[in-house]
MARTI-574687 format. One record per residue (C-alpha): residue in one letter; x, y, z. Coordinates in Angstrom, 2 decimals, decimal comma, m for minus. Example, Ala and Ser with C-alpha at 12.3 -4.5 7.8 and 13.67 -1.06 7.14 Angstrom:
! residues 2
TORGU drenvo      c1      c2      c3
TORGU      a   12,30   m4,50    7,80
TORGU      s   13,67   m1,06    7,14
//
This chain:
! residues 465
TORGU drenvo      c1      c2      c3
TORGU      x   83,96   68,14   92,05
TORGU      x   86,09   68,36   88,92
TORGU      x   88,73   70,96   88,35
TORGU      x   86,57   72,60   85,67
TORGU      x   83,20   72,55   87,93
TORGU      x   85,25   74,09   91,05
TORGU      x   86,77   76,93   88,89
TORGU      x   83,23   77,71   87,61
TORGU      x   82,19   77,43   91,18
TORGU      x   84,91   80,06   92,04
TORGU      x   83,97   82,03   89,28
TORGU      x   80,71   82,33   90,40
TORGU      x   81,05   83,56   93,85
TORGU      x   83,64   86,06   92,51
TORGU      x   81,58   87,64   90,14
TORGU      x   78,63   88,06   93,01
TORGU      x   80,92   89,86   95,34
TORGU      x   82,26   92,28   92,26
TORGU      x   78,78   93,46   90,74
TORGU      x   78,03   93,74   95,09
TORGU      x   81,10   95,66   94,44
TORGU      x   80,12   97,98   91,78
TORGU      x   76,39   98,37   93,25
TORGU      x   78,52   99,86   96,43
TORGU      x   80,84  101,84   94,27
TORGU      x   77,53  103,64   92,48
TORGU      x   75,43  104,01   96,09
TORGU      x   78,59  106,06   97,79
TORGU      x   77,48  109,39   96,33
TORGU      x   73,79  109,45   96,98
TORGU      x   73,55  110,22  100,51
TORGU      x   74,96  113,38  100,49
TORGU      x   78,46  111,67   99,69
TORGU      x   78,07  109,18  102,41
TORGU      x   78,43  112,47  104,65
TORGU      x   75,85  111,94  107,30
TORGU      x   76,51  109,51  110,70
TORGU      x   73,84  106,71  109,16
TORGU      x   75,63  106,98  106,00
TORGU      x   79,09  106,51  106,73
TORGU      x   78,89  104,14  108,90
TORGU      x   76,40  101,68  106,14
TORGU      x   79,62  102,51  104,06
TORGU      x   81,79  101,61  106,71
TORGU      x   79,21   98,13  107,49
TORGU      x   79,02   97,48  104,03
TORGU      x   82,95   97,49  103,06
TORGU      x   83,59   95,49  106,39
TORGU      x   81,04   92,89  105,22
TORGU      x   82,74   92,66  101,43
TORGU      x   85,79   91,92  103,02
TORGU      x   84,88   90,11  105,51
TORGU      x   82,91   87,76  102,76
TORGU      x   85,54   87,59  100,36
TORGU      x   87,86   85,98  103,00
TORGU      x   85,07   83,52  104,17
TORGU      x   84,83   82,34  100,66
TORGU      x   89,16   82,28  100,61
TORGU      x   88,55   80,73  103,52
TORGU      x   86,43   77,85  101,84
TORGU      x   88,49   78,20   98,77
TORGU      x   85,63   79,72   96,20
TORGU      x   88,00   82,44   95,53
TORGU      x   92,17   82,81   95,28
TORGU      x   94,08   86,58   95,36
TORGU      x   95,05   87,23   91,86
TORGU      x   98,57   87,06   90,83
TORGU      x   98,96   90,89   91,02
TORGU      x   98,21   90,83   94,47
TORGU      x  101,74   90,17   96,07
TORGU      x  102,54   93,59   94,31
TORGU      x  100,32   95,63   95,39
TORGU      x  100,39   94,70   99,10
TORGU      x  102,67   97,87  100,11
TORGU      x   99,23  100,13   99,01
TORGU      x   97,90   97,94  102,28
TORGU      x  100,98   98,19  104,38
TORGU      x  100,89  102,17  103,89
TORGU      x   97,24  102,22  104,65
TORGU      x   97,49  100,49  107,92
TORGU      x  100,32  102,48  108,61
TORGU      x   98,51  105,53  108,69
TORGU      x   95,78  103,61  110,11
TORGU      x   98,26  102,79  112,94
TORGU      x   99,07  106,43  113,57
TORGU      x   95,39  107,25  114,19
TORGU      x   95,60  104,37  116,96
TORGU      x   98,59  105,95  118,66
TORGU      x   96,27  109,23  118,62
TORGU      x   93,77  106,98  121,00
TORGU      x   95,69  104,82  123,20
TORGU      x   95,60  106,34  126,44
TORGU      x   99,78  107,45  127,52
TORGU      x  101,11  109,07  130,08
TORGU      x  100,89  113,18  130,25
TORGU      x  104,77  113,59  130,52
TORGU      x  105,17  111,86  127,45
TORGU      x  101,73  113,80  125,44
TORGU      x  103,27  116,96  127,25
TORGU      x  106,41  116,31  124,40
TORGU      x  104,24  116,56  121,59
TORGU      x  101,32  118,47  122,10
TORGU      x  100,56  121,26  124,65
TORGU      x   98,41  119,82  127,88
TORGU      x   96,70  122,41  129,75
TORGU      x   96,38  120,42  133,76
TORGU      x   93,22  122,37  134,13
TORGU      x   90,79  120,62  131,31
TORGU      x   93,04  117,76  131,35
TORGU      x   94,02  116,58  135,01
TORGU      x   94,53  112,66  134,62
TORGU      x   97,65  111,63  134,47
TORGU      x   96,72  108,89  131,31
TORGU      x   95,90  110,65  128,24
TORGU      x   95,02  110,79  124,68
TORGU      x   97,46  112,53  121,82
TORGU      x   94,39  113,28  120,35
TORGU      x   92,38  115,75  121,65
TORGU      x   89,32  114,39  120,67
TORGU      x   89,73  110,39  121,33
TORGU      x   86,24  109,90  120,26
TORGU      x   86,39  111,55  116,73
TORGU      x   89,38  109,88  115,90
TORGU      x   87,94  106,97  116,73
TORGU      x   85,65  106,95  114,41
TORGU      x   87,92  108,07  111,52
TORGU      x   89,73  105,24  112,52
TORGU      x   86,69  103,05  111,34
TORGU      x   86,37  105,07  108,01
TORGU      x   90,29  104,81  107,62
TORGU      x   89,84  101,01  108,22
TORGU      x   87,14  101,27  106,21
TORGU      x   89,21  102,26  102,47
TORGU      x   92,00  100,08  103,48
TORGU      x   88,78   97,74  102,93
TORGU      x   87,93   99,14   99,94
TORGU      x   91,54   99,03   98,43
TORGU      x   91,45   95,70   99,36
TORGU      x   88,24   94,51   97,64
TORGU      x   89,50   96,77   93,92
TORGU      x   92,68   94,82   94,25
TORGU      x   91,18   91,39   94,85
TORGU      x   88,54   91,45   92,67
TORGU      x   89,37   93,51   90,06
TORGU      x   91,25   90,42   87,99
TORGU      x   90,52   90,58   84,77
TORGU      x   90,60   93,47   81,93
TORGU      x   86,97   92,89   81,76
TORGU      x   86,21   93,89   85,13
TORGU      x   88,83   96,85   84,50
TORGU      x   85,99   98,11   81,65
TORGU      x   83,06   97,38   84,23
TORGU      x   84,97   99,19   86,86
TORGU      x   85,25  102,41   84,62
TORGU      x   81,51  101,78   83,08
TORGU      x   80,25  102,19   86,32
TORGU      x   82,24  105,40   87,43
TORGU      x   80,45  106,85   84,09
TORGU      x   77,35  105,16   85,15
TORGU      x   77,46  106,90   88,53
TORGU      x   78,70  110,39   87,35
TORGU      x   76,04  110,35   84,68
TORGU      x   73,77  109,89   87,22
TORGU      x   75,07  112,93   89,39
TORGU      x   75,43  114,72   86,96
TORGU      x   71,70  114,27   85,32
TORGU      x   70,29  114,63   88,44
TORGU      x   72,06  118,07   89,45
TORGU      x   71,69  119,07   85,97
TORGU      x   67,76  118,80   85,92
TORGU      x   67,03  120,29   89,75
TORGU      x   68,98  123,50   88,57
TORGU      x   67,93  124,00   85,14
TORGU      x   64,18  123,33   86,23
TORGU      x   64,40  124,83   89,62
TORGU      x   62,94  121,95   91,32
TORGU      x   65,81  122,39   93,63
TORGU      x   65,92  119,07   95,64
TORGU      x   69,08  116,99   96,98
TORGU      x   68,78  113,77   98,43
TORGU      x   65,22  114,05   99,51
TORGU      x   65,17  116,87  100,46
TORGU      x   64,45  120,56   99,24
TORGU      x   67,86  122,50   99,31
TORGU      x   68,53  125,66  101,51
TORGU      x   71,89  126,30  100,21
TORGU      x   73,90  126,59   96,70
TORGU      x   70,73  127,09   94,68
TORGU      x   70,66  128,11   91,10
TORGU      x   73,64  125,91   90,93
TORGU      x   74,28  121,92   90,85
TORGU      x   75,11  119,60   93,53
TORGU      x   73,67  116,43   92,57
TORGU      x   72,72  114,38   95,93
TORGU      x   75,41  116,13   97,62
TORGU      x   75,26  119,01  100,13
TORGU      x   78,17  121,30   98,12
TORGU      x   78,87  121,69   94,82
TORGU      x   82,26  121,50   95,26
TORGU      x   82,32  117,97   96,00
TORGU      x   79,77  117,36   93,49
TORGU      x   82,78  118,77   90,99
TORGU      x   85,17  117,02   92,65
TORGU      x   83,27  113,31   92,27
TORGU      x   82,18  114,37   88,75
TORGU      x   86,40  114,69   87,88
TORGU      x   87,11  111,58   89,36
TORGU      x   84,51  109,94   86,75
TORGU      x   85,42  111,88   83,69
TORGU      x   88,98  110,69   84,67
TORGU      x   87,61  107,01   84,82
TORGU      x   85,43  107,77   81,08
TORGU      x   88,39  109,25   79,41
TORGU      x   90,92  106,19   80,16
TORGU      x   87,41  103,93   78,78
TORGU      x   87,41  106,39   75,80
TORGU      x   91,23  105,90   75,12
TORGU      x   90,64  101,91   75,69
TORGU      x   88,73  101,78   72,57
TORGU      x   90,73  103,76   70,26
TORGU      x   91,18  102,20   66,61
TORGU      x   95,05  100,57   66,79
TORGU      x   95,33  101,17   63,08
TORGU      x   94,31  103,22   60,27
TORGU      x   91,21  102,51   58,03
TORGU      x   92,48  101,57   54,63
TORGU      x   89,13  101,46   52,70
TORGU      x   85,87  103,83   52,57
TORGU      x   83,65  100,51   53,56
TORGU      x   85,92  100,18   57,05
TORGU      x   85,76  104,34   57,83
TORGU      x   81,92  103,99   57,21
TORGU      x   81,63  101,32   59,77
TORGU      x   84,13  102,70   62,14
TORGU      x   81,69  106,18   62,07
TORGU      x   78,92  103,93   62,66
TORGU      x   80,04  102,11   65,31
TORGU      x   81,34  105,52   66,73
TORGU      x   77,79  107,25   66,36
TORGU      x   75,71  104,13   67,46
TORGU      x   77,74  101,96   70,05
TORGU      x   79,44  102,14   73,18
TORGU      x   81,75  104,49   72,35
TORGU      x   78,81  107,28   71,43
TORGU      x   76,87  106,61   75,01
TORGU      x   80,18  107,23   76,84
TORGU      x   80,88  109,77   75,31
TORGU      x   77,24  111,86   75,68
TORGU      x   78,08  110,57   79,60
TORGU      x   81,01  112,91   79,47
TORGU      x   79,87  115,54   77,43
TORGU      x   76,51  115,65   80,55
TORGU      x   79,16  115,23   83,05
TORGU      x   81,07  118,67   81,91
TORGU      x   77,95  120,00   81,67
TORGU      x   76,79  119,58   85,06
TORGU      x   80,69  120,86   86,37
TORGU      x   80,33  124,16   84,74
TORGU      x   76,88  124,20   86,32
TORGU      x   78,32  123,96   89,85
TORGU      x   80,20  127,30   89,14
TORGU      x   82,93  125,72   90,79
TORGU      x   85,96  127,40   90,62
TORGU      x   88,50  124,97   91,50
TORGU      x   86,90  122,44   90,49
TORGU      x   86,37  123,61   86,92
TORGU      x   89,77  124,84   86,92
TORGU      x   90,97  121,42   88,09
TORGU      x   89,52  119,27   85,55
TORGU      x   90,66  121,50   82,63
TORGU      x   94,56  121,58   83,44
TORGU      x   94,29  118,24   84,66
TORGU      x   92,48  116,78   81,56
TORGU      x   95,57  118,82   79,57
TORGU      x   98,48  117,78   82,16
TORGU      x   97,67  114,00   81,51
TORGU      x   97,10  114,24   77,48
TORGU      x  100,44  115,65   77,31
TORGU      x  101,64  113,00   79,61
TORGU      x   99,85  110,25   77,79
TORGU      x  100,79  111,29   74,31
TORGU      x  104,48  111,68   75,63
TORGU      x  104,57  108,41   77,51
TORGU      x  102,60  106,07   75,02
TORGU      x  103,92  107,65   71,79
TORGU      x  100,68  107,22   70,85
TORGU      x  100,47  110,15   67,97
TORGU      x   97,42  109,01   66,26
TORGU      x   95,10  110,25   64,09
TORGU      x   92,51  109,26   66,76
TORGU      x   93,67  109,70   70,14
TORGU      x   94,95  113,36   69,01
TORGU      x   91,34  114,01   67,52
TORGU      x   89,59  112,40   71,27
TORGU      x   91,86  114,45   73,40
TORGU      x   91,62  117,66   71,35
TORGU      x   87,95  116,92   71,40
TORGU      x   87,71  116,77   75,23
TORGU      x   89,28  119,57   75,71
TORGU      x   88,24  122,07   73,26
TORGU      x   84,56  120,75   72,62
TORGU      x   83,67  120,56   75,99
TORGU      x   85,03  124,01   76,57
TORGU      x   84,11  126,05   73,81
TORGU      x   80,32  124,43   72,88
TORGU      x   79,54  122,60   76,17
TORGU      x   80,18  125,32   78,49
TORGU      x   79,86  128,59   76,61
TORGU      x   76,31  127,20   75,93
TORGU      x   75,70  126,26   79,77
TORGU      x   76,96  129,03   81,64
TORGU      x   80,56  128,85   81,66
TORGU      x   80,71  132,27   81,50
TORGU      x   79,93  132,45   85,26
TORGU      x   82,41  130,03   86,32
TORGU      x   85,10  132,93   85,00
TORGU      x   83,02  135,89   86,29
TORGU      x   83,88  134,33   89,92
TORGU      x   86,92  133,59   89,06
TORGU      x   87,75  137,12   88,60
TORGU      x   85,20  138,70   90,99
TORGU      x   85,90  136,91   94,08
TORGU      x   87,49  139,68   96,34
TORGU      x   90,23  138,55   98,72
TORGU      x   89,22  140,96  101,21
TORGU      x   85,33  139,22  101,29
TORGU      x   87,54  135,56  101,36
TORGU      x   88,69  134,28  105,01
TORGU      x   90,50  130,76  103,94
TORGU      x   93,77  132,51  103,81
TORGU      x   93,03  133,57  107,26
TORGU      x   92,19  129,89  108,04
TORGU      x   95,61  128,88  105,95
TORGU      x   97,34  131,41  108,35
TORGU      x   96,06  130,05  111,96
TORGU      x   96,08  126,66  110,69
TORGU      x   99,73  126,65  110,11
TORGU      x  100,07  127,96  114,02
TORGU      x   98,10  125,27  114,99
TORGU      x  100,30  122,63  113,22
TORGU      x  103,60  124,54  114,69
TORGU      x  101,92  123,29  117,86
TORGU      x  101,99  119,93  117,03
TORGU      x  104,07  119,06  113,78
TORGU      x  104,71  115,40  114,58
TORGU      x  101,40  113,60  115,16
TORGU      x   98,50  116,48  115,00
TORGU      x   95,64  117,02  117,54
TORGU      x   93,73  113,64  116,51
TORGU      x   91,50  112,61  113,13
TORGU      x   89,18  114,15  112,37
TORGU      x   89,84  117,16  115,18
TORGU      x   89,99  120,45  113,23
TORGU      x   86,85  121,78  114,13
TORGU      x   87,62  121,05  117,87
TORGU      x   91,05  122,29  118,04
TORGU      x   90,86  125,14  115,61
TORGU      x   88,95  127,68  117,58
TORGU      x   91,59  127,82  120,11
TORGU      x   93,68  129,37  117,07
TORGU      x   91,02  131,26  115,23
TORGU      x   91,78  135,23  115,48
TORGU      x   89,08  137,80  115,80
TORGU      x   89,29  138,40  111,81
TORGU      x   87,63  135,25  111,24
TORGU      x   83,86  135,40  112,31
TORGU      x   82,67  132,02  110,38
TORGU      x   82,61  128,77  112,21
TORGU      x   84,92  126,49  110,19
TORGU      x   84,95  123,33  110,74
TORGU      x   87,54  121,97  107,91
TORGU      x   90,34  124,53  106,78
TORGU      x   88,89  124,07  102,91
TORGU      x   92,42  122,80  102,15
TORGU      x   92,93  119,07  102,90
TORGU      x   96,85  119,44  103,06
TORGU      x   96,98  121,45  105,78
TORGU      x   93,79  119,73  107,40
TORGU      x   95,46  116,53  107,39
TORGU      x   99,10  117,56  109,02
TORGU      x   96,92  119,53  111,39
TORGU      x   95,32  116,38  112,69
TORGU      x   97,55  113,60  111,59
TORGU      x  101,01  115,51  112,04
TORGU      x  103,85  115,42  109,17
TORGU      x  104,35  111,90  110,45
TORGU      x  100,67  110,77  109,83
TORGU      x  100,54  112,10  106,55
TORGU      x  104,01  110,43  105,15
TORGU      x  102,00  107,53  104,30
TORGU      x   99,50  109,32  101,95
TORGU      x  102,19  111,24  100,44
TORGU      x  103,78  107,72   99,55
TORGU      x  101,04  106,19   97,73
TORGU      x  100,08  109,18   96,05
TORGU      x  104,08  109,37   94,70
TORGU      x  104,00  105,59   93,96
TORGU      x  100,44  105,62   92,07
TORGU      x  101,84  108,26   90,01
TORGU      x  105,06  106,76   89,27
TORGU      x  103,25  103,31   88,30
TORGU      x  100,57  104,92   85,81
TORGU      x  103,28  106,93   84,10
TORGU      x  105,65  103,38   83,80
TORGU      x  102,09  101,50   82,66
TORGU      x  102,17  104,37   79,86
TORGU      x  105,86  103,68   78,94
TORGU      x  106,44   99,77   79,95
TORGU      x  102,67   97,86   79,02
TORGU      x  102,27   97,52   75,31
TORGU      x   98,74   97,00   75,52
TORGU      x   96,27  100,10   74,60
TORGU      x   93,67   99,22   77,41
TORGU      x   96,21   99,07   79,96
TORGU      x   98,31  102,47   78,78
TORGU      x   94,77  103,82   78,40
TORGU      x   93,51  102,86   81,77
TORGU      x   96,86  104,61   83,41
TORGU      x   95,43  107,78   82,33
TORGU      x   92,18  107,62   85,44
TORGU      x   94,68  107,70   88,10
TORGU      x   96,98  110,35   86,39
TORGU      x   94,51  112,84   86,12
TORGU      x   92,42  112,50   89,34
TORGU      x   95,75  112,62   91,43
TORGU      x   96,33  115,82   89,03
TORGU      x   93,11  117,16   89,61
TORGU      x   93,05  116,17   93,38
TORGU      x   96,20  117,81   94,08
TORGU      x   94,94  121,04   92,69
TORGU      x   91,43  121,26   94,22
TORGU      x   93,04  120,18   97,52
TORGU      x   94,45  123,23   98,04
TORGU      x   90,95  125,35   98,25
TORGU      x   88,58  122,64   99,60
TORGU      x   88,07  119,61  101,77
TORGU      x   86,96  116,84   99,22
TORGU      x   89,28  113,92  100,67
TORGU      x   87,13  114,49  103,89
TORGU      x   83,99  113,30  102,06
TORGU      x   83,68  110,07  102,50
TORGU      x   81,92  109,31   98,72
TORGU      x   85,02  110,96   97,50
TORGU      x   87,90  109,57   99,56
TORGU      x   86,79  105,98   98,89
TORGU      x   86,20  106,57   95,27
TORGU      x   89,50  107,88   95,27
TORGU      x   91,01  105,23   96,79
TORGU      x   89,61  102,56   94,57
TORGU      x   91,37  105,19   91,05
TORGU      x   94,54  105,36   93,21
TORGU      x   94,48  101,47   93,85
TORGU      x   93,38  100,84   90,04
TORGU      x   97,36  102,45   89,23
TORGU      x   98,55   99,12   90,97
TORGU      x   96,01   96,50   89,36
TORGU      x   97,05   97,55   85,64
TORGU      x  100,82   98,18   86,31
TORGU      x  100,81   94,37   87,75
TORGU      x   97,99   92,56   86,23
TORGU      x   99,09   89,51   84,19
TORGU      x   99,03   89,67   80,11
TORGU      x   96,59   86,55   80,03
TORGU      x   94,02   88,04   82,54
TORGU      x   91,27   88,13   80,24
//
């Protein structure tokens, strides 16, 4: 075979496993956020099975790692540390030594070999879904090579919010008032898409108007029209071609936020979307006549027509009618943080909360709760200040390489592409603090592959095409 037949060949098999890729990336969401047993663990078959494939064809030499790879393999060193945490959780030690870092009572636990975590079982299987993203982050870093597949990445984030956001759109404005097929017996008269809560339906749709803004930005004019004939086919293009369907994606996608009345969530996107312009505009020096007029547009658009006309009215009307005395998550906040005292260093085990909360739950919380609807303190409660070290550094370092992609890449996709990762950690960090998104497994993963996205345009050669 001839140098030029075998690079085809490679070529080939890459681009199979990246639309495979991209078909994955769009199914996440539609069982109920991959939040059911059957579902999460297709995602977790499915991811195991990309990456297993991809190294088969390595393996056979169809495909190489791209020359970004070698700096971007702390991301995978961070996630298997925090993978390896979750297996200290599971591996059986003696009771003396679990007796230092969590409390044992002898009575429900007499064997003198036990578990950190105090629900082995659980954590065992959020050690397959933690296995599962280091997958995913993987497969974005491997085959996401090119600036092309950059576009197609962010095309089909808009492709798949659209599609949410459609969906969710049409069952509450019509009444119909079905999920994922099935007829819904909670959150009605507002939108949740093929998810369960419309919380997490906001918190998907964010991550993909984060993806469709950076695309937006992408295709911004780099200079100024200098004749009538060139601002007439500039509009044109703007009204007619890619740039208009993205941008009706977006305007749906804001449309079915406001209509999940999500507090957070709309709150979120709004100071996010304004955090990272500032940002942007600061970092890229980027003043121009058109990103000012897209940004401004985003923002003020959106708010003032967009959701004035569908209802976001009532997303403020909750905001300042909720009653803290009819609220119990600061309640949860308050015996959560007990619970942690209890066990700062490694937690009570993935995925645990719901077991090991009610021993901490006082009699002024009647609900069940089985996530503290605020993923920081969810995740030190099960995965200790330790466990969560780990996240905190890739969430510091993704942030620290969009912002230097911004100030240190000259080239407008690139800067432009920085901007996904910037808001959703933005975003992310705010709605974290009122809800469990990051325990969703649509969500986590899709956040994952943003997060991982900061490392593939910070490193990704000039002459990857």
């Amino acid at each position: 075979m001839t140098s030029n037949n075998h690079s085809k060949h490679i070529k080939s098999k890459d681009s199979k496993l990246f639309f495979a890729f991209l078909v994955f990336i769009i199914w996440l969401p539609l069982p109920l956020g991959s939040n059911r047993p059957w579902a999460w663990h297709l995602m977790e078959t499915l991811s195991y099975g990309l990456a297993a494939l991809w190294f088969w064809h390595y393996m056979k030499e169809r495909v190489h790692f791209p020359e970004h790879f070698n700096n971007s393999k702390w991301l995978l060193i961070a996630l298997a540390t925090f993978a390896l945490v979750i297996v200290f959780q599971i591996t059986p030690l003696p009771s003396s030594f679990i007796e230092v870092l969590r409390p044992v009572d002898k009575s429900v636990e007499p064997n003198n070999w036990i578990t950190l975590s105090i629900d082995p079982i659980i954590s065992w299987l959020h050690l397959k879904q933690t296995i599962a993203y280091g997958c995913i982050a993987f497969l974005t870093l491997v085959l996401i090579n090119s600036r092309k597949r950059i576009q197609l990445l962010a095309i089909t984030f808009v492709i798949s919010g659209a599609i949410q956001a459609i969906y969710g759109s049409l069952m509450t404005l019509s009444g119909a008032e079905y999920g994922f097929f099935f007829k819904k017996e909670a959150y009605l008269n507002v939108a949740t898409g093929t998810f369960w809560n419309r919380n997490h339906l906001a918190n998907y749709l964010i991550l993909c108007l984060s993806m469709g803004t950076g695309l937006l930005l992408s295709e911004l004019y780099q200079s100024q029209s200098s004749t009538w004939r060139e601002r007439g086919r500039r509009a044109l293009t703007s009204l007619l071609g890619s740039k208009a369907r993205v941008r009706i994606s977006l305007a749906v996608m804001v449309i079915a936020l406001v209509l999940t009345h999500s507090r957070m969530g709309n709150t979120a996107f709004f100071f996010s979307l304004i955090a990272s312009a500032v940002i942007w505009l600061t970092a890229t020096k980027r003043f121009t006549k058109g990103s000012i007029t897209l940004l401004i547009s985003l923002i003020i658009i959106d708010t003032l027509i967009v959701g004035a006309w569908f209802g976001i009215d009532k997303v403020a009307e909750r905001l300042e009618g909720t009653a803290f005395t009819e609220e119990t998550r600061d309640e949860v906040n308050r015996d959560t943080l007990t619970l942690i005292q209890d066990q700062p260093l490694f937690g009570t085990g993935a995925g645990s909360f719901y077991t090991a909360f009610p021993q901490y739950r006082q009699a002024d919380i009647t609900l069940y709760y089985d996530h503290a609807h605020n993923d920081y303190l969810e995740l030190i409660a099960e995965h200790g200040v330790i466990g969560v070290i780990p996240l905190i550094s890739i969430l510091i370092a993704a942030l620290i390489l969009s912002i230097r992609t911004m100030t240190q890449r000259r080239t407008l996709q690139m800067q432009a592409m920085a901007f996904a990762p910037l808001m959703s950690i933005i975003a992310m960090l705010l709605h974290s603090t009122v809800d469990f998104s990051l325990q969703l497994p649509a969500n986590a993963a899709s956040f994952v592959i943003i997060l991982t996205l900061a490392w593939v345009i910070r490193y990704l050669p000039r002459n990857a095409k």
